[in-house]
MISEVO-113208 format. One line per 8 residues: number of its first residue (from 1); their letters; for each residue x, y, z of C-alpha. Coordinates in steps of 0.1 Angstrom, whole numbers, plus 2048, in hexadecimal, padded with zeros to 3 digits. Each point is the difference from the previous one (the first is absolute). Example, Ala and Ser with C-alpha at 12.3 -4.5 7.8 and 13.67 -1.06 7.14 Angstrom:
% residues 2
1 = AS = 87B,7D3,84E ~ 80E,822,7F9
END
This chain:
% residues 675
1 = XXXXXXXX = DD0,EB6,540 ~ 807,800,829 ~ 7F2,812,817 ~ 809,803,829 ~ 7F3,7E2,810 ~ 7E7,802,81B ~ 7E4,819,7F5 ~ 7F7,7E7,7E4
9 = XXXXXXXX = 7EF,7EB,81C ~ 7E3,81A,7FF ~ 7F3,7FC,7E0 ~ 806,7DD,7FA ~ 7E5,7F4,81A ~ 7E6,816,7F2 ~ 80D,7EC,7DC ~ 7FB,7E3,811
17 = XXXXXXXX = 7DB,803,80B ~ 7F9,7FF,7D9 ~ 80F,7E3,7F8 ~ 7F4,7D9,805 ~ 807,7E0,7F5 ~ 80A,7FB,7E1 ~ 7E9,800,7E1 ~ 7E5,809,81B
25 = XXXXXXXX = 7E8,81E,7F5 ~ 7FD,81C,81A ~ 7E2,805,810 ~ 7EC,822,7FD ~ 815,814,7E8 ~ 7F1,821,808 ~ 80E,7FA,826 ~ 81E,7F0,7F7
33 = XXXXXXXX = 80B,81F,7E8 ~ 7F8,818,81F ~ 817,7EC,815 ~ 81B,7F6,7ED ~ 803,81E,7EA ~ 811,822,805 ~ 7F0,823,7FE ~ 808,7FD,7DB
41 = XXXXXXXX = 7E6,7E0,801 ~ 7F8,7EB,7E2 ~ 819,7DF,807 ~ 7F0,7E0,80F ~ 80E,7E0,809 ~ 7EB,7E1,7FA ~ 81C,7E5,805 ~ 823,7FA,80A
49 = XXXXXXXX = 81B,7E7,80C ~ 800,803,829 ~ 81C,7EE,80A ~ 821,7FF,7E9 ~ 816,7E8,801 ~ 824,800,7FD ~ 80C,80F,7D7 ~ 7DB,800,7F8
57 = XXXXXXXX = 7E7,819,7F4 ~ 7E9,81A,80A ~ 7E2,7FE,7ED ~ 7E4,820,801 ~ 7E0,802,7EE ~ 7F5,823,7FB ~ 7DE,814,7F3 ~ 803,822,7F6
65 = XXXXXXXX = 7DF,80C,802 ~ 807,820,7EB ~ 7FD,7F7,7D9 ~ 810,820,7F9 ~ 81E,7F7,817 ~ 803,7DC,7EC ~ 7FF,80E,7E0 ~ 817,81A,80A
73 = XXXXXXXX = 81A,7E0,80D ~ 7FA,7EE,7DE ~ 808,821,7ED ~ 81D,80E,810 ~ 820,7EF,7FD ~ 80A,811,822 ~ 7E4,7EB,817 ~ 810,7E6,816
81 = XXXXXXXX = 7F1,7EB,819 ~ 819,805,820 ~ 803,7E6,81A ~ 80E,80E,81D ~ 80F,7E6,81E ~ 800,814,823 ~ 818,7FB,81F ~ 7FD,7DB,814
89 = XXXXXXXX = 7E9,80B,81D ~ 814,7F8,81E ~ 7E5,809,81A ~ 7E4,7E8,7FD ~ 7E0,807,7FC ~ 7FD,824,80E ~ 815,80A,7E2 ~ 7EB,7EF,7EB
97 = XXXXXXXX = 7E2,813,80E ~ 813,81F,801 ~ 805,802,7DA ~ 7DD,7F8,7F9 ~ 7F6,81F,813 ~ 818,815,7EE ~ 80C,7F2,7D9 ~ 810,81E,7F9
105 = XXXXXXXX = 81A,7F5,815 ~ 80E,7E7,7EA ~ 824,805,7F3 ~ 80B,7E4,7E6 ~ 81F,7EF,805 ~ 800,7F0,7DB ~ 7ED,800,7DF ~ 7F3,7F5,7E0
113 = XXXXXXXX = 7F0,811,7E3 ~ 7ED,7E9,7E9 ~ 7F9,810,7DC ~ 7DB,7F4,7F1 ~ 812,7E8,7EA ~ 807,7F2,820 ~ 7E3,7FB,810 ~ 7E8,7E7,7F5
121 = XXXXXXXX = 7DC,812,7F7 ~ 7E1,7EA,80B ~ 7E2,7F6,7EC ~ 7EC,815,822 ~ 816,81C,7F6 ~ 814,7FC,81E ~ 824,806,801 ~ 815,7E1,80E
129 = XXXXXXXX = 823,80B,80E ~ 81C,7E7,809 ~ 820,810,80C ~ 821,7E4,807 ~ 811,7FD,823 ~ 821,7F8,80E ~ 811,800,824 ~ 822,809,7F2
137 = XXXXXXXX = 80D,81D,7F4 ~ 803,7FB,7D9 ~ 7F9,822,7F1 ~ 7E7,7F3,7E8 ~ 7DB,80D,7F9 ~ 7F2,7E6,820 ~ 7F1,80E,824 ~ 81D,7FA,819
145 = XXXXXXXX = 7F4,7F4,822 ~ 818,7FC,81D ~ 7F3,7E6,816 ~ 7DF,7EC,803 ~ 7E2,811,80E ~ 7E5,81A,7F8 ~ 80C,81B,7E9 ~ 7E0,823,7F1
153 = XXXXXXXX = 802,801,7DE ~ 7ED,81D,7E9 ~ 7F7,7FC,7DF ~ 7FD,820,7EC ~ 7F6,80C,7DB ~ 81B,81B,7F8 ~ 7FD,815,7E2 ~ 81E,81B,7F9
161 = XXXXXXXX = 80B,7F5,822 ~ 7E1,80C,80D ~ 7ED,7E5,81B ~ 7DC,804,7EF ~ 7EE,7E3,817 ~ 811,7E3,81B ~ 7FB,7EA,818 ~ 80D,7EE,81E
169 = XXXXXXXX = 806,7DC,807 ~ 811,7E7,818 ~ 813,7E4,7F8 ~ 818,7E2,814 ~ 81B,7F5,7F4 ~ 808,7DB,80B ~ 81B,7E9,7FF ~ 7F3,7DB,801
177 = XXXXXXXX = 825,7F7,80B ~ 7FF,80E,81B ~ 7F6,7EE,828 ~ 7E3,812,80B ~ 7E9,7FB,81D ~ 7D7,807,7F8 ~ 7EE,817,812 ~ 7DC,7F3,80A
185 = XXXXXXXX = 7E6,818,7F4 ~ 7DB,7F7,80E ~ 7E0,809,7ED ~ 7E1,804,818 ~ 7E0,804,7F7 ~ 7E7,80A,81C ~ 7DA,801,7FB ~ 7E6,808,817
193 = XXXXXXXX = 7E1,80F,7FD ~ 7DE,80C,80F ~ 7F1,7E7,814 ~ 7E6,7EA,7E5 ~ 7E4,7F9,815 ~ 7E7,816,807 ~ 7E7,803,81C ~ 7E6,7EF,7F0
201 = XXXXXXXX = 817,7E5,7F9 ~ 805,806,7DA ~ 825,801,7F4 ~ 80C,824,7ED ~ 81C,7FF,7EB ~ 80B,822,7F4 ~ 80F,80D,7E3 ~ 823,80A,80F
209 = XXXXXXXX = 803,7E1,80D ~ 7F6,7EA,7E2 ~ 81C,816,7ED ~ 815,7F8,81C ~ 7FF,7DA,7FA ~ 805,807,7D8 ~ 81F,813,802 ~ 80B,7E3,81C
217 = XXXXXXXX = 7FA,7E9,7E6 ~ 80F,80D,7E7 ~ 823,7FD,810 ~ 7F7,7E0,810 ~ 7F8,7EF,7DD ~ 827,80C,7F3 ~ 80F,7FE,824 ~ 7EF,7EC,819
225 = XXXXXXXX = 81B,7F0,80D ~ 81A,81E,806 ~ 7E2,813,815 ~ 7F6,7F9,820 ~ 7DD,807,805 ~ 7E9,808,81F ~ 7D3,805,7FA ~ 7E5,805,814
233 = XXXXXXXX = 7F5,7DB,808 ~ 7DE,817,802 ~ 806,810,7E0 ~ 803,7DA,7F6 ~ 7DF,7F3,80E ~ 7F0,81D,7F2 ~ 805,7F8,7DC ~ 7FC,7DA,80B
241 = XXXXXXXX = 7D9,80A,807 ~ 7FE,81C,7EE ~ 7E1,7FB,7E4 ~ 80C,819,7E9 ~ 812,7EC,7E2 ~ 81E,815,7FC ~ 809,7FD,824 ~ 7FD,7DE,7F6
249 = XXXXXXXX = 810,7FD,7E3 ~ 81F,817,815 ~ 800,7E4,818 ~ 807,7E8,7E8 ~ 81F,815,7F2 ~ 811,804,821 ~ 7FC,7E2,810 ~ 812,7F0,7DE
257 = XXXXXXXX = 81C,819,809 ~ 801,7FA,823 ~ 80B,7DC,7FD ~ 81D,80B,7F5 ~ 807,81F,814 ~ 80C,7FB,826 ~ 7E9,814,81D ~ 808,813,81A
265 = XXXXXXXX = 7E8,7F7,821 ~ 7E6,81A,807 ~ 7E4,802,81C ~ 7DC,7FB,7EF ~ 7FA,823,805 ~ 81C,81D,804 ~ 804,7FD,823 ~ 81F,815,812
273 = XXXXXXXX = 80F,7EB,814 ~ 811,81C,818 ~ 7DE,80D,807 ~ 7F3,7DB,808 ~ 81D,7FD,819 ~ 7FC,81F,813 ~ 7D7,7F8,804 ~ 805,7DA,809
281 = XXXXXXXX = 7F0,7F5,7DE ~ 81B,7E6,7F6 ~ 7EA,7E0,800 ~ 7EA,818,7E4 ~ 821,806,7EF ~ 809,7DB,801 ~ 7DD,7F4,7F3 ~ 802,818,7E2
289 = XXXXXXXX = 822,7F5,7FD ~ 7F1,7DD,7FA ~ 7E0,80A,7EF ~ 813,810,7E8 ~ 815,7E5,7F5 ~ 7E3,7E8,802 ~ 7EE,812,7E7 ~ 81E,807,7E9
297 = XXXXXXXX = 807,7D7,801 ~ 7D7,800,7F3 ~ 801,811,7E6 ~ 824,801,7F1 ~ 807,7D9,808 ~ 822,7FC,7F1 ~ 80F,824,810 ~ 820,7FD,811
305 = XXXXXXXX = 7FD,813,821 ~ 81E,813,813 ~ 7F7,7F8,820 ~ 820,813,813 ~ 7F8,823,7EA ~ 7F0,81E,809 ~ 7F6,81A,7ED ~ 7FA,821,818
313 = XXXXXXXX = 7EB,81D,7F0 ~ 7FF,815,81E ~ 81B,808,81A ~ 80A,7E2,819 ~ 809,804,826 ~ 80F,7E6,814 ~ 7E3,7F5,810 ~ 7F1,7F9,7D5
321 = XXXXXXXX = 820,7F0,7FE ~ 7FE,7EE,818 ~ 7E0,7F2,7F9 ~ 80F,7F7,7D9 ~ 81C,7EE,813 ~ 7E7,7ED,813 ~ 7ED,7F8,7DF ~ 81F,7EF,7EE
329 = XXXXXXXX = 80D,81F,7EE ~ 826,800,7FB ~ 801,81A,7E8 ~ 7EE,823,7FA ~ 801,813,7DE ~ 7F4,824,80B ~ 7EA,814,7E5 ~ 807,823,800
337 = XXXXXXXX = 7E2,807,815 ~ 813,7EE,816 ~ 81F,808,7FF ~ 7FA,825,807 ~ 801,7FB,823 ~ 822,7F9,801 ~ 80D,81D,7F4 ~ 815,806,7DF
345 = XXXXXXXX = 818,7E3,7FE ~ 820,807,7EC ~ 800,7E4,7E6 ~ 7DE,7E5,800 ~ 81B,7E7,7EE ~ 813,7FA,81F ~ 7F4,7DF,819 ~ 7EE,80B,81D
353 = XXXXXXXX = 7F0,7EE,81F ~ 7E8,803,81E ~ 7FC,7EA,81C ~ 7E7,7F3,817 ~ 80D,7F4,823 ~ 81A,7E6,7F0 ~ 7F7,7FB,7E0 ~ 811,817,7E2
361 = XXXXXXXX = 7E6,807,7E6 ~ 80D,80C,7DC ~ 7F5,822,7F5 ~ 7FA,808,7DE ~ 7F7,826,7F5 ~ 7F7,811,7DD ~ 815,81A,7F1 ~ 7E9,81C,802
369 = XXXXXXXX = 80A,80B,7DE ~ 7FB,7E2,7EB ~ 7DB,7FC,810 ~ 7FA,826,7F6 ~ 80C,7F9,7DD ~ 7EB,7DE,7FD ~ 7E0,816,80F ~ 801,819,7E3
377 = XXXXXXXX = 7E6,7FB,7ED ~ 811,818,7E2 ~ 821,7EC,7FD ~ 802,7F1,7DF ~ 809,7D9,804 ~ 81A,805,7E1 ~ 813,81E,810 ~ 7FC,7F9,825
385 = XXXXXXXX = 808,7DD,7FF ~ 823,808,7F1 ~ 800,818,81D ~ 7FA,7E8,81E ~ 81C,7E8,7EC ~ 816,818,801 ~ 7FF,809,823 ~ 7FE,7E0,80B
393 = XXXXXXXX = 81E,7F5,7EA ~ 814,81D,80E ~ 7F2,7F8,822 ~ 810,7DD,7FD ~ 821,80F,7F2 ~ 809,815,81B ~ 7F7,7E9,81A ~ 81A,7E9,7F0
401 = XXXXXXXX = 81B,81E,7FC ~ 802,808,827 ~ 805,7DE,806 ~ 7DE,7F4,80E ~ 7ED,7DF,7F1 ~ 7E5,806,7E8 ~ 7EE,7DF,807 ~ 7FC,809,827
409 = XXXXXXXX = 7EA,821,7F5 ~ 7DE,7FF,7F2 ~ 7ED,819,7E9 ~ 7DB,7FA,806 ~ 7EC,810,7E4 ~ 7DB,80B,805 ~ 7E8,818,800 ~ 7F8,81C,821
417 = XXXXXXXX = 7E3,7E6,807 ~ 80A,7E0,7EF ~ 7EB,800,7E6 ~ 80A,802,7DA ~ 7FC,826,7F3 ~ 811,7F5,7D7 ~ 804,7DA,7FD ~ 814,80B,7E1
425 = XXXXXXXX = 817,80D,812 ~ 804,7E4,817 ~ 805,7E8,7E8 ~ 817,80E,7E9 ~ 818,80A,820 ~ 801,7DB,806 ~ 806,7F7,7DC ~ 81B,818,803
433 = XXXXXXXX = 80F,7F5,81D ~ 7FC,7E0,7FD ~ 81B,7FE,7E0 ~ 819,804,81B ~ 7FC,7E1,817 ~ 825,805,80B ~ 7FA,827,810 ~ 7DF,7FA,809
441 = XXXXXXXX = 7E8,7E5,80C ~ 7D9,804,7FA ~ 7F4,7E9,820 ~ 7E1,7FE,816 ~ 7FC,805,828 ~ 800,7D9,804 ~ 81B,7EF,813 ~ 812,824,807
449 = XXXXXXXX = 826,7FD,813 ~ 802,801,824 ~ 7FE,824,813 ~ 823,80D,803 ~ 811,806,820 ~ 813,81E,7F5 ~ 7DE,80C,7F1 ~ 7F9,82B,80B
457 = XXXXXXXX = 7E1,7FB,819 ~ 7E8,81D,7FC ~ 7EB,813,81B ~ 7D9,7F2,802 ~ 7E9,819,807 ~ 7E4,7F9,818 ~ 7DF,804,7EB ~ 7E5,813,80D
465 = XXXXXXXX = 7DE,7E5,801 ~ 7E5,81B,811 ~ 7EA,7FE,7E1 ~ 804,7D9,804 ~ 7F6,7FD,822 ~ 7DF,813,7F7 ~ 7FA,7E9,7E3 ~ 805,7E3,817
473 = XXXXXXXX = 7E7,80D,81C ~ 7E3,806,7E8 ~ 80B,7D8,7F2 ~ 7FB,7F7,826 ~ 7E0,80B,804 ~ 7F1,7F2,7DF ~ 80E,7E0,809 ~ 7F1,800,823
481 = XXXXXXXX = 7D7,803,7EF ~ 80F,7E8,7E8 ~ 80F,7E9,81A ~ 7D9,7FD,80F ~ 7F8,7F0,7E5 ~ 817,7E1,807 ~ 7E7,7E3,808 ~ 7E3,80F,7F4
489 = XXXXXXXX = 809,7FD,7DB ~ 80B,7DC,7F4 ~ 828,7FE,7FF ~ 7FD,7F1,7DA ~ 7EE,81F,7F8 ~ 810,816,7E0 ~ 7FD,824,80F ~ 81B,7F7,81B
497 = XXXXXXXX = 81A,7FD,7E8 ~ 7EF,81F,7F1 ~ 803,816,820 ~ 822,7F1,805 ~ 80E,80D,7DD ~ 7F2,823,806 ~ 810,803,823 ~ 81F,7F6,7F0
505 = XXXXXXXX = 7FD,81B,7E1 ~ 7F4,81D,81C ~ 822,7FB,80D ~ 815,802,7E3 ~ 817,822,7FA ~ 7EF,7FD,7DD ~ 7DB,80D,80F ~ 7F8,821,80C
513 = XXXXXXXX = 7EC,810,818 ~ 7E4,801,7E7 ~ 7FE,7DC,7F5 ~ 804,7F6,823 ~ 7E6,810,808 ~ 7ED,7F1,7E2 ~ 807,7DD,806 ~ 7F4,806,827
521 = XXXXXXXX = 7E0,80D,7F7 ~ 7FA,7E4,7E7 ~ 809,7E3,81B ~ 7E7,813,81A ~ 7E6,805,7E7 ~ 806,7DC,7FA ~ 801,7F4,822 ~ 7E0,814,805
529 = XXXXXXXX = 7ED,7E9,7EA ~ 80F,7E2,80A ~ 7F3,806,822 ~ 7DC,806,7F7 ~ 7FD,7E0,7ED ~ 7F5,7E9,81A ~ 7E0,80C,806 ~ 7DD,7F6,806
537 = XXXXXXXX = 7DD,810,7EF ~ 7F7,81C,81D ~ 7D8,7FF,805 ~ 7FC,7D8,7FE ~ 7E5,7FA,81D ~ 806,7D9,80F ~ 7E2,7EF,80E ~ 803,7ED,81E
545 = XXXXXXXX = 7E7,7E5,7FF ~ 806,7EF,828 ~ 80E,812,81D ~ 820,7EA,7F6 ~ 80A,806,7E0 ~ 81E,808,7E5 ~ 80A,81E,7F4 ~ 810,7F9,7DD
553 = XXXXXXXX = 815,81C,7F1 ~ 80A,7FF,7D8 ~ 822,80F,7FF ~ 809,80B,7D9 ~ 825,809,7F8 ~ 800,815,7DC ~ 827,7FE,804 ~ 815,7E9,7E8
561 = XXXXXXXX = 80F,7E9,81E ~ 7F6,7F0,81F ~ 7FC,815,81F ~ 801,7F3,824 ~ 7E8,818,816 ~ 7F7,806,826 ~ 7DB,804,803 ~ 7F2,80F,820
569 = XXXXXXXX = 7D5,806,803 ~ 7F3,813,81A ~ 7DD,7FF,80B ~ 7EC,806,81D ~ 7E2,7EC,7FB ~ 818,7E2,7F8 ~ 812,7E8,813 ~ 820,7F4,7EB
577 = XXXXXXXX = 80C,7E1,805 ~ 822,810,7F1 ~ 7FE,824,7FC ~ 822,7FC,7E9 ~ 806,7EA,7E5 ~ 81B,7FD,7E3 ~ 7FB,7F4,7E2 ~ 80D,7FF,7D9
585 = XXXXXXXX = 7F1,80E,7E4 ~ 809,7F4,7DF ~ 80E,819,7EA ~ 7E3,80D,7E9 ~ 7E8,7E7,812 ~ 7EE,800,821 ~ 7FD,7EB,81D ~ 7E4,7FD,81D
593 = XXXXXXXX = 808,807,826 ~ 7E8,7EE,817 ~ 7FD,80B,823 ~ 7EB,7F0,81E ~ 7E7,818,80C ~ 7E6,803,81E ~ 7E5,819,7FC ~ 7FA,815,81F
601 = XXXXXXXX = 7E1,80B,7F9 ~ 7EC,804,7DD ~ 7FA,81B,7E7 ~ 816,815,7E5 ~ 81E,809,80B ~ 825,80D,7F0 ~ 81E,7EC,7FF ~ 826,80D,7FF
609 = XXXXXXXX = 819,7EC,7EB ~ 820,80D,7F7 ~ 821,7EF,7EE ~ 824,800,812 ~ 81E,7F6,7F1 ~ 80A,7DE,80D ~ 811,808,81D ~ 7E5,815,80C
617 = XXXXXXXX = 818,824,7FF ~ 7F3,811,7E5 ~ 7DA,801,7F5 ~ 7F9,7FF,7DB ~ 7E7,816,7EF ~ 7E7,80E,816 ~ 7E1,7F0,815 ~ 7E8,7F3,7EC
625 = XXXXXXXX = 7D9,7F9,810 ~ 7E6,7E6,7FC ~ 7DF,7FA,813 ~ 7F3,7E4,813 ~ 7DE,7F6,803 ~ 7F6,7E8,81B ~ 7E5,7EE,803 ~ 809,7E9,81E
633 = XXXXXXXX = 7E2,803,812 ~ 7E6,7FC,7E4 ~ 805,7D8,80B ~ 7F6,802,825 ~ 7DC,814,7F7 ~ 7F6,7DF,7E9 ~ 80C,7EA,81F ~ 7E5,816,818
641 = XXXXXXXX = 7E8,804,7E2 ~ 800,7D7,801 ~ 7FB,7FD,828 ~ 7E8,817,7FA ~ 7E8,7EE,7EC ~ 80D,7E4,816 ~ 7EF,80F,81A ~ 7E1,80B,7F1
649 = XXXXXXXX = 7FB,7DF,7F2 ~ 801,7F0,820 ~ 7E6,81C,80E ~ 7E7,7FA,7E5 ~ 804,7DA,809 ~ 7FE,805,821 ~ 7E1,815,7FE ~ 7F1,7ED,7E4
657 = XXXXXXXX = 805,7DF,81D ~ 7F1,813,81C ~ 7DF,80D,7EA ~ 7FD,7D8,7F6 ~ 801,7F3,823 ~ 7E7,81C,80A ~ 7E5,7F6,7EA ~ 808,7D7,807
665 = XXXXXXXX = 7F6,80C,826 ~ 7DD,80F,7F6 ~ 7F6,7E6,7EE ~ 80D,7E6,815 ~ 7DE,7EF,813 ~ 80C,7FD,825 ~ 808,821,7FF ~ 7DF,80A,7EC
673 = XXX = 7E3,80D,81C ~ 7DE,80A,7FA ~ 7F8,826,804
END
């Protein structure tokens, strides 16, 4: 039976979303039966043959979900299973797409009808179809294909010439004999995520993100080294110190992958580098650069790192590129979200570059397309994954049949934001694709070919970083109170690293205006306490025992580290021998300040200390007051108390001497006369 060729393309891609791999079961039935089927419904593909080669066979397994309709083909000695082979798509992909949208476009070129005594009746009830192949024309009951490449086929139950259910399918018919050059198709899996710690330093995983690392896994475990792979080295310390056991147990999964599974370089935080540019925050971009890497190296020891591979998630100027150029990037795979600023570009297969003063930089985009069809939640692995084959196969074809080389284009295969939406139907587009090493090589983004010279060199657009610069002022001025700090607080001491992190997160793309916000109100309530913990018990009176004395001061510090303090008392009774001191105070401890004192007179009086930072700039906490009580002078009134009785002694011994020599004299006979 021939039909005109061209119109069968149509309906043979929409065929080909339901079939897989061979003797592979389809996933989700119910979807698969709504894609694959026409409006008269009831035929589903679980399995087929993909790729054909030369004189062999197409193989279809087949549900028919009505049981009337099966026991009607068992009865009637007019049911035929008819395998119907389309036109060879000439036109690439786009055809391929275009008969997916409309199957009733196809128009068969050549068929087979297979009686039930001809097709082989499965213990699952399933019907199993096998219809023979030839290239030549022999007349004989066997699907005639022209040349090698991607051919619709539609399988249909006809009764009395009536089409009571069908489908449509994809196949590629190859000749092993033939010289071909591969086509490299890239897998990349992307996965970031909320930033894990909070502002009370705990780590939060959520749900979306833990499924996230499943579904990554998932392909890694069957395909970890044909995908190239970039993470959050955040995302990676948070399940490092996350407590919660499944993050754990996660952790343990994917760092088992990811020694097998090349990485892409990513900052520790998102962090645009056009925006870091423009605002003069490149040293920030280098150290998260660095961080990053660092912490990846931590946790997944044995990773292989990319170091000359960017992966952009938002649109890059040339000042961003710049910057990457500067940072050792040779190569940069765009993401759609980054891509869009360049406009619609007519084929993402084709080499493309970008330079940066002298140095050519390799440009790699995602067809649009295949990131929308890996993004669709509601695409059945079975069906779509014979769909992206397709295209991809017919992609390669007609690269090859206007004369250009399939192994200097590149198909990059991932999802709208790099993460994995159906790891089903990652994998089983890799197991089919990779069954034909000689059209098309599965490889990583390691050791990719030098930029071309003749590459098409694309507009960059210059990114507006307003919302950036506003970020970075409010960054400034937390960093200044921080910054006041320096000295004061011992260098060794935990919370720098602490307040260093959280700077670092409050400038990544990945935190709003809200968390910002959050995480600044946490380090200033923070700092706040911090400041108040050197402190001394307000009310303590001092007694001052000479006029010369020592006034001693316990300092207590109810912080966890040492802390290095200015110390100024104010007084006006007082002479200070040093009205300023510094001194440490050991963290959760204390530590006394003595200070040389000369009373200027005695009694109750107050006394002002108050607690600077080291340098003496910033004063921490507020005044705090104590009393002094002197009693200098209390010593002098026993020193005239003693001359006093010095005195009176010496009168009563005088007097007590004169009375004595008085009466001597009376008595005395020369001076004795008669009356």
């Amino acid at each position: 039976m021939r039909a005109k060729p061209g119109v069968t393309t149509f309906a043979a891609i929409v065929l080909s979303l339901s079939i897989a791999m061979p003797n592979v079961s389809a996933a989700q039935p119910d979807h698969a039966s709504k894609v694959g089927a026409t409006e008269q419904g009831g035929l589903e593909l679980t399995a087929q043959n993909f790729h054909i080669y030369t004189s062999g066979n197409l193989r279809f397994v087949v549900k028919v979900d009505s049981q009337s309709l099966v026991d009607e083909v068992l009865s009637d000695p007019k049911a035929v299973f008819r395998i119907s082979l389309g036109a060879h798509i000439e036109n690439g992909e786009k055809d391929v797409r275009e008969f997916i949208a409309k199957p009733e476009s196809f128009v068969a070129v050549d068929s087979v009808d297979l009686t039930i005594r001809e097709v082989n009746r499965r213990t699952d009830g399933q019907f199993e179809l096998i219809a023979l192949s030839t290239d030549v024309s022999a007349g004989t009951r066997r699907l005639e294909f022209s040349e090698p490449g991607v051919y619709p086929v539609k399988i249909e139950i006809v009764i009395d010439e009536i089409s009571r259910a069908s489908l449509l399918a994809f196949v590629n018919r190859y000749d092993p004999s033939r010289a071909l050059k591969p086509m490299p198709v890239n897998t990349v899996i992307a996965i970031d995520a909320p930033i894990t710690l909070q502002p009370d330093s705990s780590r939060l995983i959520e749900d979306a993100t833990r499924d996230k690392i499943r579904k990554a896994i998932e392909v890694l475990q069957s395909n970890a080294t044909r995908v190239t792979l970039q993470i959050s080295p955040e995302l990676l310390e948070g399940l490092s110190n996350s407590v919660d056991p499944a993050d754990q147990e996660l952790l343990v999964q994917l760092v088992a992958v990811l020694d097998r599974a090349p990485l892409a370089p990513s900052t520790y935080v998102q962090f645009d580098p056009s925006k870091a540019a423009s605002n003069e925050s490149s040293p920030l971009f280098a150290a998260l650069l660095e961080r990053g890497r660092r912490t990846t190296k931590q946790i997944v020891v044995k990773s292989t790192i990319i170091d000359d591979l960017w992966v952009a998630r938002t649109p890059l100027d040339q000042r961003g590129l710049d910057l990457l150029v500067k940072s050792g990037m040779r190569s940069i795979l765009m993401l759609p979200g980054s891509s869009a600023a360049l406009g619609e570009l007519d084929n993402a297969a084709r080499p493309y570059r970008i330079a940066s003063d002298d140095e050519d930089v390799a440009l790699i985009v995602v067809d649009k397309s295949y990131a929308d069809q890996l993004s669709d939640p509601s695409n059945d692995s079975f069906l779509a994954a014979t769909y992206l084959s397709a295209q991809i196969m017919a992609q390669r074809d007609q690269i090859e049949a206007e004369g250009g080389t399939p192994a200097l284009r590149r198909i990059v295969l991932t999802a709208k934001d790099g993460s994995v939406v159906n790891p089903r139907l990652i994998n089983e587009t890799l197991l089919i694709l990779n069954r034909v090493p000689q059209q098309v090589a599965l490889r990583t983004m390691a050791n990719l070919p030098s930029v071309r010279l003749d590459a098409y060199r694309p507009t960059l657009r210059t990114v507006d970083s307003t919302d950036f610069t506003r970020r970075l002022e409010t960054l400034g001025a937390l960093r200044d109170d921080l910054e006041k700090m320096r000295g004061t607080i011992a260098p060794e001491a935990n919370v720098w690293q602490t307040w260093d992190e959280r700077l670092l997160l409050m400038s990544s793309d990945g935190m709003n205006a809200t968390q910002v916000e959050q995480f600044a109100v946490a380090i200033r309530a923070e700092l706040k306490k911090i400041r108040q913990s050197v402190t001394l018990e307000e009310g303590t009176t001092f007694t001052l025992g000479s006029r010369e004395s020592q006034l001693r001061l316990d300092l207590q510090n109810s912080s966890e580290f040492a802390m290095t303090v200015q110390v100024k008392v104010v007084s006006p009774k007082l002479q200070l021998g040093e009205d300023v001191a510094t001194i440490e105070v050991p963290g959760n401890g204390s530590n006394e300040l003595v200070i040389d004192v000369v009373a200027l007179t005695n009694g109750l009086f107050p006394v002002e200390v108050r607690i600077f930072t080291v340098d003496g700039s910033s004063q921490l906490g507020r005044k705090i007051e104590v009393s002094a009580r002197v009693n200098a002078l209390a010593g002098l009134g026993q020193v005239v108390t003693g001359v006093g009785l010095l005195l009176l002694a010496t009168w009563w011994v005088a007097h007590i001497r004169r009375k004595y020599r008085k009466k001597i004299s009376k008595n005395h006979p020369v001076l004795r006369s008669k009356p």
